[in-house]
C-alpha positions as CSV (number, residue, x, y, z in Angstrom):
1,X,-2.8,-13.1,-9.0
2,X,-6.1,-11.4,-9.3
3,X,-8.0,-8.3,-8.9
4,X,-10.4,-7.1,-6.0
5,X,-13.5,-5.4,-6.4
6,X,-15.2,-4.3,-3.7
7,X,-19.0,-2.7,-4.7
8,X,-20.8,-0.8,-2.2
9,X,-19.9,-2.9,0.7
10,X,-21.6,-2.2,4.0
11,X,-20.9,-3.7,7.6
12,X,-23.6,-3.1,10.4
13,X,-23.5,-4.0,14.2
14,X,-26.5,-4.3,15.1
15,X,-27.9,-0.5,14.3
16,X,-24.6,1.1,14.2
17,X,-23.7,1.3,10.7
18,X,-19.4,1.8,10.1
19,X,-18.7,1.0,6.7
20,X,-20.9,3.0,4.7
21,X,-21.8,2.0,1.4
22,X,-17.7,1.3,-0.2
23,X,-16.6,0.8,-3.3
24,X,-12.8,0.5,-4.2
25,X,-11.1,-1.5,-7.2
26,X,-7.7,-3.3,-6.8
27,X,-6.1,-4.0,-9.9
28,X,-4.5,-7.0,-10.6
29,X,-0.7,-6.9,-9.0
30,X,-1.2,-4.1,-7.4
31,X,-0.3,-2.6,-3.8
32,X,-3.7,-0.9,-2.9
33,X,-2.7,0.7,1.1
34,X,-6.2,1.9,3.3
35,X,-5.2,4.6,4.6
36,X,-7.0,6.5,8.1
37,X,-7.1,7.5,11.5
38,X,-8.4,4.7,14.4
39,X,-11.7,3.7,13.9
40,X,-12.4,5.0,10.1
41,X,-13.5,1.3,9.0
42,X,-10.1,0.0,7.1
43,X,-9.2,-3.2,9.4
44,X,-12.9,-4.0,8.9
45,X,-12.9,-3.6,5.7
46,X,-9.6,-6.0,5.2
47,X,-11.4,-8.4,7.6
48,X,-14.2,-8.7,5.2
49,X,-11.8,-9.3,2.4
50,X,-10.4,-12.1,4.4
51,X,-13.7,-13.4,5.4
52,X,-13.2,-13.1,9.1
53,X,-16.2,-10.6,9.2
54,X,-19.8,-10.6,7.7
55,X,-20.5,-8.4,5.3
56,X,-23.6,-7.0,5.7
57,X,-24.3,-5.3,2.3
58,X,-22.8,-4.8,-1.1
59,X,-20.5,-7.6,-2.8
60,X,-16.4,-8.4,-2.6
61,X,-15.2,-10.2,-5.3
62,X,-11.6,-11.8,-5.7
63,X,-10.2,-12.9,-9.3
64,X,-13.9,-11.8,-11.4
65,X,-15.5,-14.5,-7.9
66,X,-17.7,-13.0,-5.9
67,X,-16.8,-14.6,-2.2
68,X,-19.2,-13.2,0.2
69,X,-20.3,-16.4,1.2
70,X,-17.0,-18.2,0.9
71,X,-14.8,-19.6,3.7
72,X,-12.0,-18.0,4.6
73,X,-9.6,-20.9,4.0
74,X,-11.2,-20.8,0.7
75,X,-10.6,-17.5,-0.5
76,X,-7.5,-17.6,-1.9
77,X,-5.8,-15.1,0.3
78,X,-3.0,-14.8,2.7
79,X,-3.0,-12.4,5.8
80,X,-0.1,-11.2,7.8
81,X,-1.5,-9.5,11.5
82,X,0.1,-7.0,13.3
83,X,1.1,-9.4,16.4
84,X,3.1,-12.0,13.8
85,X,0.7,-14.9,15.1
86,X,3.6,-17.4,14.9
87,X,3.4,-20.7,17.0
88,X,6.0,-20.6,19.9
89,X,6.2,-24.3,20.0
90,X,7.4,-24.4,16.5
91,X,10.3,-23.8,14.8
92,X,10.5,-20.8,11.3
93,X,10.9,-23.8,9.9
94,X,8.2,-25.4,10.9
95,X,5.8,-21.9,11.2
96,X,6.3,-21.3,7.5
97,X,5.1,-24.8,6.6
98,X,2.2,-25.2,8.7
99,X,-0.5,-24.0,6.4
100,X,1.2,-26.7,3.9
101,X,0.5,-29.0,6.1
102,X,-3.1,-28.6,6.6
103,X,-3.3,-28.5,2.9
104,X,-1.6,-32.0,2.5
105,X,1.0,-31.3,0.2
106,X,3.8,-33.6,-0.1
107,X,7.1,-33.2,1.8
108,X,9.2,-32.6,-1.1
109,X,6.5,-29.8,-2.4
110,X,6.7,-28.1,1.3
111,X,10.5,-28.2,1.7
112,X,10.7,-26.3,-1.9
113,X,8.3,-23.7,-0.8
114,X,9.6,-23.3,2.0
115,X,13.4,-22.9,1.1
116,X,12.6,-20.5,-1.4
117,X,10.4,-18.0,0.9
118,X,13.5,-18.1,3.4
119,X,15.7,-17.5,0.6
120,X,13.6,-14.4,-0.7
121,X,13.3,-13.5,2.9
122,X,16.6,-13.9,4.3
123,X,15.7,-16.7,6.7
124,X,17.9,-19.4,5.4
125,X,19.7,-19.5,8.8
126,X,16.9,-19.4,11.1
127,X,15.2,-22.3,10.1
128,X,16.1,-24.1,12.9
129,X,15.7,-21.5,15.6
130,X,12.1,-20.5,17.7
131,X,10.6,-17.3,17.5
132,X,11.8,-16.5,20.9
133,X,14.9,-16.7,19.3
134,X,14.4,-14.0,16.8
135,X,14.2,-10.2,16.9
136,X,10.9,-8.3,15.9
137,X,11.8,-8.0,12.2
138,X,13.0,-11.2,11.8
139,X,9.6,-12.5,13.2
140,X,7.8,-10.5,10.9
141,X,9.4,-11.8,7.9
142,X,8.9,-15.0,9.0
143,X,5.2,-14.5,9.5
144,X,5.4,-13.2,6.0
145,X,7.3,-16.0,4.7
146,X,3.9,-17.9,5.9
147,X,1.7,-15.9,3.4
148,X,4.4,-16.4,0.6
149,X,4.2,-19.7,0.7
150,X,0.5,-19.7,0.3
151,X,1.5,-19.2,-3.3
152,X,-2.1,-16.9,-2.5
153,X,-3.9,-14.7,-5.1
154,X,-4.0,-12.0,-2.5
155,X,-2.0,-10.4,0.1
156,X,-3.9,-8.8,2.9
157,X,-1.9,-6.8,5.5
158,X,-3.2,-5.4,8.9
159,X,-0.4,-3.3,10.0
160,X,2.0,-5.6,10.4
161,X,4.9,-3.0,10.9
162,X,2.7,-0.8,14.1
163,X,5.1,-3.4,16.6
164,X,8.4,-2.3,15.1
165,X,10.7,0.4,16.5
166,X,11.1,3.8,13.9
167,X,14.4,2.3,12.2
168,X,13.1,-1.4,11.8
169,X,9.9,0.1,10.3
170,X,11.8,2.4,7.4
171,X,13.8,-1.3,6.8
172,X,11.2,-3.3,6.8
173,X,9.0,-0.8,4.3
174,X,11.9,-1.1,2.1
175,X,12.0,-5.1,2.2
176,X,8.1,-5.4,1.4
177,X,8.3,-2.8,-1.8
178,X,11.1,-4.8,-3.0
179,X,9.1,-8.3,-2.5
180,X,5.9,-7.4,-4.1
181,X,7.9,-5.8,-6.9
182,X,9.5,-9.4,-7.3
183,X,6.3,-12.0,-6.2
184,X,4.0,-8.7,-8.5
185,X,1.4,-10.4,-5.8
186,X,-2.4,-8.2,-5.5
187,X,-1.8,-6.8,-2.6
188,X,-3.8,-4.6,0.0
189,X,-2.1,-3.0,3.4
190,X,-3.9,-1.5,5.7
191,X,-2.1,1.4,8.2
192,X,-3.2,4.2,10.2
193,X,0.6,5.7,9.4
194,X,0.4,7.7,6.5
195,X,3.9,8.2,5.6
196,X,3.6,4.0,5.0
197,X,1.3,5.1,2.6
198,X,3.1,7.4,0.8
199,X,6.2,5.5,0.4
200,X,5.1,2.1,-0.3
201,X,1.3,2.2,-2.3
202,X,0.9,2.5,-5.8
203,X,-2.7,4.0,-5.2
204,X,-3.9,5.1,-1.7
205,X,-8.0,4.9,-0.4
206,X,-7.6,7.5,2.1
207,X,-11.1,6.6,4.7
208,X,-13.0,8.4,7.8
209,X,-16.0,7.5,9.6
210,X,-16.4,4.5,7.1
211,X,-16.3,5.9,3.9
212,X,-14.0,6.3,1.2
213,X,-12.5,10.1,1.0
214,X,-10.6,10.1,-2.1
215,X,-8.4,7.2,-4.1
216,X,-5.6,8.3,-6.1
217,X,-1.7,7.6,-6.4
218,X,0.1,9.2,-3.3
219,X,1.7,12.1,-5.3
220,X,-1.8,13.1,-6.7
221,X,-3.3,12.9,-3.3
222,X,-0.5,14.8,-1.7
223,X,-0.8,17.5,-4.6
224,X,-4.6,17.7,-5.5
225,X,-6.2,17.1,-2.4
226,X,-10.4,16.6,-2.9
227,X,-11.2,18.4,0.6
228,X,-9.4,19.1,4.0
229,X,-9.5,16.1,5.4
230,X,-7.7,14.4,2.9
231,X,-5.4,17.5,2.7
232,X,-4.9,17.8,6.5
233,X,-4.2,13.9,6.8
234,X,-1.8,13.4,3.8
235,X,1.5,14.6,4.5
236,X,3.6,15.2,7.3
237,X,4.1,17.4,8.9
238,X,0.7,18.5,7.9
239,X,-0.8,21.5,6.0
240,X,-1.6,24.6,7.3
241,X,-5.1,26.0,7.0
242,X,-5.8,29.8,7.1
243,X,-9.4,31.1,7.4
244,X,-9.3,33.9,4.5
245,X,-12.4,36.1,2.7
246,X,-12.3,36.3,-1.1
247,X,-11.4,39.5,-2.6
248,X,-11.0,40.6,-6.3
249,X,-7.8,40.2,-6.4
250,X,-7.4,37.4,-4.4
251,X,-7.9,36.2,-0.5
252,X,-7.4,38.5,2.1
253,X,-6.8,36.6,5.5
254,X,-9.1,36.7,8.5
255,X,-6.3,38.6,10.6
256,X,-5.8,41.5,8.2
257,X,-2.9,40.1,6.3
258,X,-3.2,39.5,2.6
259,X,-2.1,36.8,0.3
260,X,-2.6,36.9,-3.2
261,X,-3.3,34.0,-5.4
262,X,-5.2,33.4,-8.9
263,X,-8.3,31.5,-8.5
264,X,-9.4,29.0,-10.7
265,X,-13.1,29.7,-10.1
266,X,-15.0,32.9,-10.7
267,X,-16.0,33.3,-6.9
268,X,-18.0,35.8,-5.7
269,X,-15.8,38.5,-3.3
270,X,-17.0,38.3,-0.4
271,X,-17.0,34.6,0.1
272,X,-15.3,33.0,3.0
273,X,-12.6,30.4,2.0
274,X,-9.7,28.3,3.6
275,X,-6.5,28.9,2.4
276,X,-4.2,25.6,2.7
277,X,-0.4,25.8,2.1
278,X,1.8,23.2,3.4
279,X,5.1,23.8,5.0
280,X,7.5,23.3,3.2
281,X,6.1,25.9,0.6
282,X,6.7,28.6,3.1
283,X,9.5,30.6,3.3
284,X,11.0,32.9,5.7
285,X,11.2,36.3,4.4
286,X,11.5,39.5,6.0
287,X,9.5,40.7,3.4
288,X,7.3,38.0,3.6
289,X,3.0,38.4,3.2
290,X,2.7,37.0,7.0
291,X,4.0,37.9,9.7
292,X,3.8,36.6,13.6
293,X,5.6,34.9,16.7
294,X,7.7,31.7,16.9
295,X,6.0,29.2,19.5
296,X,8.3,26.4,19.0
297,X,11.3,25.4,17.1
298,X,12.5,21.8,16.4
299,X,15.6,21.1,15.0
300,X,16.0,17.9,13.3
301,X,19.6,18.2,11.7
302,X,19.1,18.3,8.1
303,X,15.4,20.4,8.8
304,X,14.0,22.5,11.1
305,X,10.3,22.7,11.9
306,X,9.2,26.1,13.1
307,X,5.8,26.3,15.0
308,X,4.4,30.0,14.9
309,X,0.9,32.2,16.0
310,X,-0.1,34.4,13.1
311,X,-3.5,36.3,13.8
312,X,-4.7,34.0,16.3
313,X,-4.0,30.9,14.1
314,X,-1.0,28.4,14.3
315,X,1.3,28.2,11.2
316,X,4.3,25.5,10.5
317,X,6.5,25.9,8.4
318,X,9.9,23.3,7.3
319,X,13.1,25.6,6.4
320,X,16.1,23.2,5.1
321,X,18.7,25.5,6.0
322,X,19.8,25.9,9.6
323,X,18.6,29.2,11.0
324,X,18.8,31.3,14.6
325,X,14.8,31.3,15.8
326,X,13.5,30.7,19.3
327,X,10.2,31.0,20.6
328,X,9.1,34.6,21.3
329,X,11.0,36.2,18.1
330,X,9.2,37.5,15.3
331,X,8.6,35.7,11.8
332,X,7.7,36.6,8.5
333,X,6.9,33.9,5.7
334,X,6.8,34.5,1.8
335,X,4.2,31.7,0.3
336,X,4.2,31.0,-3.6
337,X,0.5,31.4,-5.0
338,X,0.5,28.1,-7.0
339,X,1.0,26.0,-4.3
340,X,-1.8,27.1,-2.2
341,X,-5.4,25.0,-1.8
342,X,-8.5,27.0,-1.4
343,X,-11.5,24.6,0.5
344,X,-15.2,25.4,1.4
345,X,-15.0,26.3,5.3
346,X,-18.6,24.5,5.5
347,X,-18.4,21.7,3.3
348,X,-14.1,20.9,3.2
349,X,-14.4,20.6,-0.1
350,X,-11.9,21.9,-2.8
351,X,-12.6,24.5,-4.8
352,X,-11.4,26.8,-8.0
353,X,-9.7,23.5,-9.0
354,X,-10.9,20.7,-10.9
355,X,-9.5,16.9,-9.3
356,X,-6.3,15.6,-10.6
357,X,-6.6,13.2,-13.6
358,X,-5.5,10.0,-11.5
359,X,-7.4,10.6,-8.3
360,X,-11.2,9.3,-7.5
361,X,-13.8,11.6,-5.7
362,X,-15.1,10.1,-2.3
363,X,-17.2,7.5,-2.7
364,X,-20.2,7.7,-0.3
């Protein structure tokens, strides 16, 4: 095992610049996830890691080494891709080994591996077959059995659960929690899916446009967002944002409807803020602060998800219980001031709150 440390790290095509200047620190044995919408830098970033792209500024270094110049076979590491990658021709069996191979170990060294990866993985009975033969998780275990036999420093994984159906995915999110708790392998997964995130990282780096937003343990960044993208990205379904004016006692929103909350910065009234509540801190309440009109309602069974127009702007809330709404009736919501953000509208940013002890500002 070792640690990564990645130090202002750029990557340039020719004079288009997308990542910009990150830095990010893996601790030894940990599962580090890179979180973001499509196109915010993080595959490339993990490509780097795995030497598979050039980096064109800054330094990565794995175990204290720095290895921009290294080869990729030389790194260390192990990669499992989002299209498994297995060879058709071969058996799991076989698949598993073949990295062995190259590397000349002996037979009886292979075998060993080999049986104890399908063990850990629940392959023992497929050895035999082809991947044609297997369903979609069982060829992603096998193409993670691959990297475990690596006996690597590092894990790096490029969404290697985006090909499975909703069920397989919650499964298989289980299965690799429990294996890295078990192989305590440095590992670093990469997703666009940030309920993956949540669930399986012990510290997320939340990115956009190539830079670093905010790193922090997944209940720090669902609970002390640093600005509204991080906010509006974390969590799901995902938080409400209200365009409010500061008052003295509080924010009064921008459709006339007030909402009281203590701020934790002396801000001038006057001011425009965002309010940000998410929604499952709403309630309905007849005598609730807001009122407005039900859009859409989407039961789930154990949840409902109500959709409404308040003022002009949309509003979600989550209600547990089951309740009688359909679009076109009225709504009122009751919101708890302690669990409300207040952001910059120009900047994003948070503000009246200090960040949370285990979260990192954006690094840019």
């Amino acid at each position: 095992m070792a640690s990564v440390e990645i130090q202002n790290v750029r990557k340039s095509y020719g004079t288009v610049e997308t990542i910009k200047g990150v830095s990010v620190d893996v601790p030894d044995g940990a599962f580090v996830v890179l979180v973001g919408p499509s196109g915010c830098g993080k595959s490339t970033l993990l490509r780097m890691i795995a030497g598979l792209e050039e980096i064109s500024g800054g330094t990565i270094s794995i175990g204290g080494r720095v290895i921009n110049d290294v080869e990729p076979k030389h790194r260390d590491i192990a990669m499992v891709f989002q299209n498994y990658a297995l060879y058709p021709h071969m058996t799991v069996a076989e698949n598993m080994a073949f990295s062995l191979h190259l590397a000349k170990k002996s037979r009886q060294e292979t075998d060993m591996r080999v049986s104890e990866a399908a063990r850990i993985l629940g392959l023992s009975d497929y050895l035999d077959r082809y991947p044609k033969q297997l369903s979609g998780g069982q060829r992603q275990r096998v193409a993670m059995g691959r990297a475990i036999v690596r006996n690597p420093q590092v894990f790096l994984f490029d969404e290697p659960l985006s090909n499975l159906d909703a069920a397989l995915r919650v499964q298989m999110r289980a299965e690799l929690k429990d294996l890295h708790r078990r192989l305590k392998t440095t590992s670093v997964y990469v997703t666009h899916d940030q309920t993956e995130a949540m669930t399986m990282a012990d510290r997320i780096v939340v990115m956009r446009n190539g830079v670093v937003e905010q790193v922090g343990a997944p209940l720090d960044l669902y609970d002390r967002p640093d600005n509204m993208f991080v906010a509006g990205f974390i969590g799901s379904p995902a938080m409400n944002f209200l365009r409010g004016t500061v008052a003295e006692t509080g924010v009064d929103l921008a459709f006339g409807q007030g909402a009281r909350l203590p701020l934790g910065a002396r801000l001038t009234p006057g001011t425009e803020a965002v309010l940000g509540i998410r929604p499952e801190h709403l309630s309905v309440s007849d005598q609730g602060e807001i009122s407005g009109q039900i859009t859409n309602v989407e039961p789930t069974g154990s949840e409902t998800f109500i959709q409404a127009e308040v003022g002009g702007q949309k509003l979600s809330t989550l209600v547990r219980d089951r309740i009688a709404a359909r679009p076109g009736d009225p709504i009122a919501f009751s919101l708890k001031s302690d669990t409300v953000h207040l952001f910059d509208p120009a900047s994003g940013q948070r503000i009246g709150r200090s960040p949370s002890a285990g979260s990192t500002p954006a690094t840019r």
